[in-house]
C-alpha positions in Angstrom: 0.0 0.0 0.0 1.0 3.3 -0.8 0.8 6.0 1.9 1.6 9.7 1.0 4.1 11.3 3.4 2.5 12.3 6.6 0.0 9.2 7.3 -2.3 11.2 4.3 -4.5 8.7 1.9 -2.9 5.9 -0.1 -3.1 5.7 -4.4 -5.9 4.1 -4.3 -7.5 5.7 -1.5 -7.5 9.0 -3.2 -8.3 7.5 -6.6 -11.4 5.6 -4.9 -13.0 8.8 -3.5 -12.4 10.6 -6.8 -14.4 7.9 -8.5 -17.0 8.4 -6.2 -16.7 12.5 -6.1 -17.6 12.3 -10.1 -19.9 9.7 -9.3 -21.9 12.2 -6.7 -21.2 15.3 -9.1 -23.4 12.9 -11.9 -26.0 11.7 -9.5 -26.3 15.6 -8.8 -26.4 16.5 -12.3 -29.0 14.2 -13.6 -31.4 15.6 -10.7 -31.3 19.0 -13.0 -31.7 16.8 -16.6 -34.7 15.1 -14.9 -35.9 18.9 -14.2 -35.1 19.8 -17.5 -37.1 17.0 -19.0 -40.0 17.2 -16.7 -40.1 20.9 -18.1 -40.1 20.4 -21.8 -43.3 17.7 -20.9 -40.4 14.6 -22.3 -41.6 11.7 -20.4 -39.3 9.3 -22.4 -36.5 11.7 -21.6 -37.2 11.9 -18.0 -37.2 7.5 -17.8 -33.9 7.7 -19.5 -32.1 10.0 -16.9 -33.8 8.4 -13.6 -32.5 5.4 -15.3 -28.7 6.5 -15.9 -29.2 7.7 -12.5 -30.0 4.9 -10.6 -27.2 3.3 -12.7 -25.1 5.9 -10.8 -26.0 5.3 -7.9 -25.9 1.7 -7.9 -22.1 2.5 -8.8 -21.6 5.1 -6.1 -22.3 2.1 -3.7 -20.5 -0.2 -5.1 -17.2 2.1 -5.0 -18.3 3.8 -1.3 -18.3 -0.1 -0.7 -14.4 -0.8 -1.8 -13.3 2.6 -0.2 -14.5 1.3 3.3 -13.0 -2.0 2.6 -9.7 -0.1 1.7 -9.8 2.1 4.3 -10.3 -1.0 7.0 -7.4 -3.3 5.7 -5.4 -1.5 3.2 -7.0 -3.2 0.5 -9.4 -5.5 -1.4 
């Protein structure tokens, strides 16, 4: 495992909770295309965005899932 100097976050540490910072960030932005949709009356568009988003979520979880475990024993 690779610790930064000074007991900060390992490699994969830090490149887990990026994943899961542009995860959130998407999550976040398809609340505003579900707006959008819901705006211009697009019900097919609306289905396709909750969909991509619960996609993202499902992978947010999965990665908030592997950042625990590395965080508990150094890795996976």
């Amino acid at each position: 495992m690779t610790t930064m100097p000074n007991g900060a976050i390992s490699d994969l540490e830090y490149d887990l909770l990026t994943v899961l910072h542009n995860k959130a960030e998407a999550i976040k932005a398809y609340d505003m295309y579900i707006q959008d949709a819901e705006a211009m009356q697009s019900q097919p568009c609306v289905e396709l965005f909750q969909k991509l988003k619960q996609h993202e979520l499902a992978q947010a979880q999965e990665v908030r899932h592997h950042l625990q475990e590395v965080m508990a024993h150094g890795k996976m």
